[in-house]
N, C-alpha and C positions, 0 to 999 in steps of 0.2 A: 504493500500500500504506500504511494507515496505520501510524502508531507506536502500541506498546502504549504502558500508565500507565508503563512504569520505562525505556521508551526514551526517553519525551518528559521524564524527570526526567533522568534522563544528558544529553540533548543541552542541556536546558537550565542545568546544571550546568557542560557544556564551554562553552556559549557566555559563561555569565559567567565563567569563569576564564581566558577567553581575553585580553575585553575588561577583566576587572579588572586582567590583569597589565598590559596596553597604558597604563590611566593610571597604574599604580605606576612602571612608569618613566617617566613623564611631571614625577615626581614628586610626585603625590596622599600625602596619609597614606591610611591605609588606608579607613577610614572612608567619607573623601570620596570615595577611588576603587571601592568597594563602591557608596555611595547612588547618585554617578552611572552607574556600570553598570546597576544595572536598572533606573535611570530613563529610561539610552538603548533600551535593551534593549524594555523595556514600551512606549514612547512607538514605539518602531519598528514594532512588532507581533512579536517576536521572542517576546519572553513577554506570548502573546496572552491576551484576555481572560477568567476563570476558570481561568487557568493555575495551576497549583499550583507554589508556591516550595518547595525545597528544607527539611527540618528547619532551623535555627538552629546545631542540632550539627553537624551532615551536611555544613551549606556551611562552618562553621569550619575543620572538619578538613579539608576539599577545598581550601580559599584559606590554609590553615597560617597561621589569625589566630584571637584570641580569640572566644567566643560570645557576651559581653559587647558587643563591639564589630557584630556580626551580629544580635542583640536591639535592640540602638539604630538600626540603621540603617534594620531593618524597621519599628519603631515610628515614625521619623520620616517614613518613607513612604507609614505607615499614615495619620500625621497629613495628609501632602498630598494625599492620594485616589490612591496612585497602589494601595495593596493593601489587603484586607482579613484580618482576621484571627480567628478563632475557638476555642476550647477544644477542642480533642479532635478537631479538623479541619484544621488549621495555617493556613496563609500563601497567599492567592488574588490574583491582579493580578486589580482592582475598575476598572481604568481603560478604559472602551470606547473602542476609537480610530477605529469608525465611526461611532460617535453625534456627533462634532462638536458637541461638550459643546452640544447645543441652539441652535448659531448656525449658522445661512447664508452659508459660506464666499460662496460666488458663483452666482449664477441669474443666466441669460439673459433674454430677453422672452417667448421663445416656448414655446410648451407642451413644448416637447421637451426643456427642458434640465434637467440634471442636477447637485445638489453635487458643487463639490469635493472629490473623496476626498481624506483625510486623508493617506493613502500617497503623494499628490503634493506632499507639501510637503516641506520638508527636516526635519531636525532638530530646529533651531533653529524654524520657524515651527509644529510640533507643541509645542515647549512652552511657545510663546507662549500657543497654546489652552489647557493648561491652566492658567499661570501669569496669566489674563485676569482679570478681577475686574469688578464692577459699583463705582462711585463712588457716593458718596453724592446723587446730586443729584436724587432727586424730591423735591419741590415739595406738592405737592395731597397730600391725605391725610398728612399726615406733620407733625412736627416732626424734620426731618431738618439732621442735625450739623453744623456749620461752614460755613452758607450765610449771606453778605450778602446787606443787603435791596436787590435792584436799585431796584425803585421810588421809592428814596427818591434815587439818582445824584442829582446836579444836572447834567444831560447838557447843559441850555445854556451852561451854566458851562466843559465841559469841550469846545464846538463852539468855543467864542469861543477857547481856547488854542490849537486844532487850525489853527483860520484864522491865528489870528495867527501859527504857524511855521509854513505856506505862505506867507503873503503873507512872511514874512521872506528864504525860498528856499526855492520849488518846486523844483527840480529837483533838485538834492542829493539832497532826498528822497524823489523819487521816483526811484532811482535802486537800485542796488546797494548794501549798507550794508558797512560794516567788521564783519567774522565777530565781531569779540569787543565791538560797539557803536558805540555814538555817544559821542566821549570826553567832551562834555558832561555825558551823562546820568550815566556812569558817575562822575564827579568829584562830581556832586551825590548820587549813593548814596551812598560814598563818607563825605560830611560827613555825610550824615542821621545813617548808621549809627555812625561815630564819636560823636557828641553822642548818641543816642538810646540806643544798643545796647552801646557801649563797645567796638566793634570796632578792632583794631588792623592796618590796614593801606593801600594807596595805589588812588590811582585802576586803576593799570597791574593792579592782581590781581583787579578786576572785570570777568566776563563776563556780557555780556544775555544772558539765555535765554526761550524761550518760556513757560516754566513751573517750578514747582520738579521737575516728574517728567521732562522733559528734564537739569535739572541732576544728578539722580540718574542717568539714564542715560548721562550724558557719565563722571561716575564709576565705573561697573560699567565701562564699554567703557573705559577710563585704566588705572587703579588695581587693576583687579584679573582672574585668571584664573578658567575655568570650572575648577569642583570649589574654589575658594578659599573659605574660612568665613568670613560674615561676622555679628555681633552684632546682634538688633533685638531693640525690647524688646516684654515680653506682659504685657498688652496692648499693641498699637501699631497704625502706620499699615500698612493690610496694601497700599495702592499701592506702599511701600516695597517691602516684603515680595516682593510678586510682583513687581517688576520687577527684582529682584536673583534670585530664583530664574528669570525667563525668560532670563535672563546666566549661566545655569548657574553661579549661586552656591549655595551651603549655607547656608543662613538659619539660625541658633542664635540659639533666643528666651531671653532675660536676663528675670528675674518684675522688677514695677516695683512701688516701696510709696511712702510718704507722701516719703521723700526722696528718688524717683525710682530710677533703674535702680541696680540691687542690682549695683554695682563689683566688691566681693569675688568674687562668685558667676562673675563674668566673667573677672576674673581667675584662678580658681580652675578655669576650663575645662580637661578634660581633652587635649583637642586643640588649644587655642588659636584662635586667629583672626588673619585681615588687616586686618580693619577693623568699625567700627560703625556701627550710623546708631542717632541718638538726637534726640530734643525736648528739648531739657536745658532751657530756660529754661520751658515749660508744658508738659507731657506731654500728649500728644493719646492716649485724650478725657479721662483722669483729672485732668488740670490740675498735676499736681505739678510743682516744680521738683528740677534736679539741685541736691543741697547741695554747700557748698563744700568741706567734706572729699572730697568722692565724682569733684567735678568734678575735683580735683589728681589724686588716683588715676589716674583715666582717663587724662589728661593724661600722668602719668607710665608709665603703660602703653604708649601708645602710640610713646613712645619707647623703649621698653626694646624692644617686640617689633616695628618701626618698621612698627607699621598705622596705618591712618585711621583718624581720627574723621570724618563726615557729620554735623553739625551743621545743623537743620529748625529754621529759627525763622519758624513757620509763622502764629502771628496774637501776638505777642507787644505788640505795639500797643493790645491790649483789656486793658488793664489797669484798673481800676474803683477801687483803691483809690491811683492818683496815685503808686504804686510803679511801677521797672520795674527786670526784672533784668537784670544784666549779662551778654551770649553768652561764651560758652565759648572761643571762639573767642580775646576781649582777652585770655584767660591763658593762653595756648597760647605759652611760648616757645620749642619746638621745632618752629613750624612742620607739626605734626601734621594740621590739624583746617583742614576745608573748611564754608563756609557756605552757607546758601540758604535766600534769602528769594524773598518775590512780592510782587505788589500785585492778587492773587486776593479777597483780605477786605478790604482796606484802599479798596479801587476799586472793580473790579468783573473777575471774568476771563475775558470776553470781550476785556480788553485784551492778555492773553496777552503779557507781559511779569514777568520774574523775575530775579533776579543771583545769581551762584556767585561767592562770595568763595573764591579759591585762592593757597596758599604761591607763591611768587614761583617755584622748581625746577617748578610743575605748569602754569604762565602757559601759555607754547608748547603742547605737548600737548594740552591743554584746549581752545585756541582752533584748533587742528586738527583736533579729533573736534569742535568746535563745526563748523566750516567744513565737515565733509565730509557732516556731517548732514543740515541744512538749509539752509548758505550763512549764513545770519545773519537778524538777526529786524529785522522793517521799521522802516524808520528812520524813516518820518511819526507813527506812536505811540509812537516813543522822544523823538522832540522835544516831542510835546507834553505827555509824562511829564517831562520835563524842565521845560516851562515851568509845569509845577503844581508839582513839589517844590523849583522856586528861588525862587518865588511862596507869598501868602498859601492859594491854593486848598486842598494837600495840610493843613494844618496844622487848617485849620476844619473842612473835611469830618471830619479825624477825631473832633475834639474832640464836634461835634456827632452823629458815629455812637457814640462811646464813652457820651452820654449815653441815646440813645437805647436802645443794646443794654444800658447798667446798668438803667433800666426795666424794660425788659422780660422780663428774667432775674431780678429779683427778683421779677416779677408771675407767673412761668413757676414761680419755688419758692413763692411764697404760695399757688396755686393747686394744683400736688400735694399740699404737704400739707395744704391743705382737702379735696382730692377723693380722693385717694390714700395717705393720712395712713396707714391698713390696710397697707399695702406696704410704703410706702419714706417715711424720712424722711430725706433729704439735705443736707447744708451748704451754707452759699450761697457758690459760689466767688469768687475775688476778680479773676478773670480769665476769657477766654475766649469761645467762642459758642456751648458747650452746658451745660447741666447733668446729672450723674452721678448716679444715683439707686440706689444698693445697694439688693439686695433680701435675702432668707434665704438663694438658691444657686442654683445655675444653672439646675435643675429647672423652679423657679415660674417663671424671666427666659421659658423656653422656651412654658411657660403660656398666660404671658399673651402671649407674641409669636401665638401661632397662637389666642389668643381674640381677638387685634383682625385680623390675617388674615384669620380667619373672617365680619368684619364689612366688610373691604374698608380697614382702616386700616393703615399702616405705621409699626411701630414699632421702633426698633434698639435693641440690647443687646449689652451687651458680648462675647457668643459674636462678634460680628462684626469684632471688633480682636483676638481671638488665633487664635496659631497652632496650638496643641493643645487640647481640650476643655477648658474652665473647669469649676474647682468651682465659684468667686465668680460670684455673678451679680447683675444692675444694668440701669435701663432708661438711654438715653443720648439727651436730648432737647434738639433747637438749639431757639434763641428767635431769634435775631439778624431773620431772615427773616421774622419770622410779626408782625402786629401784634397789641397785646394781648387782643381781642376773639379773633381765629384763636388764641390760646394757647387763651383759659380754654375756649373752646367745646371746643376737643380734649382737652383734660385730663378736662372735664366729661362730655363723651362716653364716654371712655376707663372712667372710674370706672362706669358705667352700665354697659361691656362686663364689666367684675373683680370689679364686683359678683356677676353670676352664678357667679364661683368664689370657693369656699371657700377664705377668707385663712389664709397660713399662718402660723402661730404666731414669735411673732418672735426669736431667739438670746437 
C-alpha cells in the first residue's frame, strides 16, 4: 500500500525527530544535530530522492527550535548537494543515492557483473561518495594550480642518495619502520623548519606522514567528533573541506580578504566551533597572508574556547621576493595549533612523504591513529629525504626551482595581460604556483569556463575553492608546471576562445 503526500510528510517528520533527539543527547547543538540528521537520513535512503522536506516553520515547531536555525541548516545542505530548493515549491533531497555520483564502485571481468549498490555500504563509506572531490592534477590542456615541474627533478641526483642509504644499511630499511618515523629524518625537519619557518618545537612532536591529507585525516579521527564544527576559509582548499565533512564534520566557511581569514567574523560565530584549518602564511589560491593582528586573535581564540588551529603550510618555500613568513604555529604559546607541511612542491609527490608538527599532550594519540592506519611510511624514502635535507641537494634544487617558477609567473602575467588584458588584469604575486586573475563576477568566471570546455580546454576558477556560490569571480592559473612557450600558447589560445564573447564592461 502506498503512503499518501501527508503520510510520507509525517513519517518523514517522525523519523527526523527521532534521530535529531538521538544526537541532542549525544550532545550536538542543535544545529549540528539537525544538519547531521538529514544528512544521515538522505545518504541512507530514508529521505529518498525528490523527497519533499518539511516547511522550515513546520519542522521548527515539530523539533521546539528556532526557524532561523532550520533556514540555515537547509541552506547549508543546499550548499553540499544534499537538497534542492525552490520559491513557491519548498525543500527536495537532490541527492541520488543510486547514481553513485558517476563512479564505479566495483565490476567484475565478466559480462554479468553488476555495481555496487550504494545501500551496501555503511554510512560512513556513502558519504565518502559524496564528500569525494577530483584534485587538481590534469596536466594537458590546462594551466592547472599548484603543480611542480617533474621534468625538471634531477632524479640522478636523487638515485645517487637512494644508493648511498642502502649501501649504508639495507636492511633496516627494508624492514618495518617506527609509526611516527625515522628519528633522523625527523631531527633534520625539525632544524629546517626552525631556521626557515620559525617553528617552535623538538624532534619528538614530529610525525612522517604520507601526505598533508593523511595529516589532516589523523586530525579529524584525534581531535574531533562527528557533528563537531569546524572553520575553513572561502575561498579555500576544498580537499580540506571534504575530508572533514566525510568525518562527519560541519564545515563553516570564514570569507578571506587581502589580510587573510576575517578573525572577527569567526569569532563572532553564532555557534562556535572546535577547530580550524587555515593557510595563514599564503592562502591557497588567493596568496594572502594571515596578518599579525588577526594571527594573535586566533591564537587567543583558541585558547579561550580550547579548539584547534590546523595550520597548511603548503608551498611556503616559493617565495620570489627573498621574504618568508613566519608559521603561526612559532607564536602559538598555548600549544593550540598543529602543523603540516610536504615535500609534494618542493620534490616531487610521488615521494609521498609529509610531517604533522603536534603539541607535545597530542605526540601518543597521533602516533597511534598514525600506526593503526597504515603502520608507518617506508623508511628507504625517509633516509634518502634525509640525506638530501642534511646535504647540499634540498637547498639548490630549491633555489634553482624558485628561479625558475619567478620566470615563468611573470611570463604567465605579461602574457594575460597582452592577450587577456579585456578581462582581467591581475597583480603579480610575490609568492606561490598560480596566479589569481579577478574578473567582473562570477557570471563571466562561469563564461568563459564553458567557452574553453567547449573547445576541449580546462580552465579553473574560483567557483572551485568555495563552499557556497560566489559572487566574486576570477580565473586561477598555475605556471610552475608548464614551460614558457606551453604558457603563452595557452593564454594565446584562450584569448582567440573570449574573443568570441562579448567582454564585459569592467567595475
Amino acid at each position: 500500500m502506498k503512503l499518501s503526500s501527508d503520510n510520507k510528510q509525517h513519517a518523514s517528520q517522525d523519523a527526523i525527530h527521532v534521530t535529531f533527539y538521538r544526537h541532542l543527547r549525544q550532545g550536538m547543538t542543535r544545529r549540528a544535530a539537525l544538519h547531521l540528521t538529514i544528512k544521515q537520513l538522505v545518504i541512507a535512503g530514508t529521505l529518498g530522492y525528490l523527497a519533499k522536506l518539511p516547511p522550515s516553520r513546520v519542522l521548527a515547531a515539530r523539533l521546539t527550535i528556532s526557524r532561523d536555525t532550520v533556514e540555515l541548516t537547509y541552506a547549508q545542505l543546499e550548499a553540499e548537494g544534499y537538497i534542492a530548493r525552490a520559491v513557491g515549491r519548498g525543500s527536495f533531497v537532490s541527492y541520488q543515492q543510486n547514481t553513485l555520483i558517476g563512479r564505479e564502485l566495483l565490476a567484475s571481468e565478466n559480462a554479468e557483473s553488476t555495481l555496487l549498490s550504494e545501500r551496501e555500504l555503511s554510512v560512513h563509506g556513502r558519504s565518502l561518495l559524496v564528500a569525494a572531490h577530483a584534485p587538481h592534477t590534469r596536466r594537458s590542456g590546462a594551466l592547472t594550480p599548484s603543480l611542480p615541474d617533474l621534468r625538471l627533478f634531477p632524479i640522478e641526483s636523487w638515485l645517487q642518495l637512494e644508493r648511498l642509504a642502502v649501501r649504508q644499511g639495507a636492511e633496516p630499511l627494508l624492514g618495518y619502520a617506527d609509526p611516527q618515523g625515522l628519528v633522523e629524518l625527523r631531527a633534520e625537519i625539525i632544524e629546517y623548519l626552525r631556521r626557515e619557518r620559525g617553528v617552535k618545537a623538538s624532534a619528538d612532536q614530529v610525525i612522517v606522514v604520507t601526505s598533508s591529507q593523511q595529516a589532516l585525516s589523523l586530525c579529524t579521527q584525534v581531535l574531533f567528533n562527528p557533528g563537531d564544527r569546524v572553520f575553513v576559509e572561502e575561498p579555500g582548499y576544498q580537499g580540506a573541506k571534504k575530508l572533514a565533512q566525510s568525518a562527519g564534520l560541519i564545515t563553516h566557511p570564514i570569507a578571506v580578504d587581502q589580510s587573510g581569514m576575517d578573525i572577527d567574523a569567526l569569532i563572532q560565530a553564532e555557534e562556535g566551533g572546535r577547530g580550524v584549518y587555515i593557510t595563514a602564511s599564503h592562502h591557497y589560491p588567493l596568496g594572502h597572508s594571515l596578518s599579525i593582528e588577526r594571527r594573535l586573535k586566533l591564537l587567543a581564540w583558541a585558547q579561550h574556547e580550547k579548539a584547534w588551529i590546523i595550520e597548511d603550510d603548503y608551498d611556503s618555500e616559493f617565495n620570489y621576493n627573498g621574504l618568508t613568513t613566519a608559521s603561526l604555529q612559532g607564536l602559538d604559546q598555548y600549544q593550540r595549533t598543529l602543523y603540516i607541511g610536504t615535500f609534494s612542491k618542493t620534490l616531487f609527490p610521488g615521494l609521498r612523504i609529509g610531517f604533522l608538527i603536534v603539541p607535545q599532550a597530542l605526540i601518543k594519540p597521533m602516533v597511534a591513529a598514525k600506526q593503526f592506519q597504515d603502520g608507518y611510511t617506508s623508511a628507504l624514502p625517509q633516509m634518502t629525504l634525509f640525506k638530501c635535507l642534511s646535504g647540499d641537494f634540498y637547498a639548490e634544487h630549491l633555489r634553482n626551482m624558485r628561479k625558475i617558477y619567478q620566470a615563468r609567473l611573470e611570463i604567465l602575467h605579461a602574457a594575460v595581460h597582452q592577450y587577456l588584458g579585456t578581462w582581467t588584469q591581475p597583480r603579480l604575486p610575490q609568492g606561490g604556483l598560480q596566479l589569481v586573475c579577478p574578473l567582473v563576477d562570477a557570471a563571466t568566471e562561469r563564461r568563459l569556463i564553458h567557452a574553453a570546455e567547449a573547445q576541449g580546454m580546462k580552465i579553473y576558477g574560483l567557483i572551485d575553492f568555495y563552499t557556497n556560490p560566489p559572487t566574486k569571480g576570477a580565473l586561477v592559473f598555475g605556471f610552475a608546471a608548464y614551460t614558457p612557450d606551453e604558457i603563452v600558447k595557452f593564454i594565446k589560445r584562450l584569448s582567440s576562445i573570449f574573443s568570441e564573447i562579448s567582454a564585459p564592461a569592467s567595475e
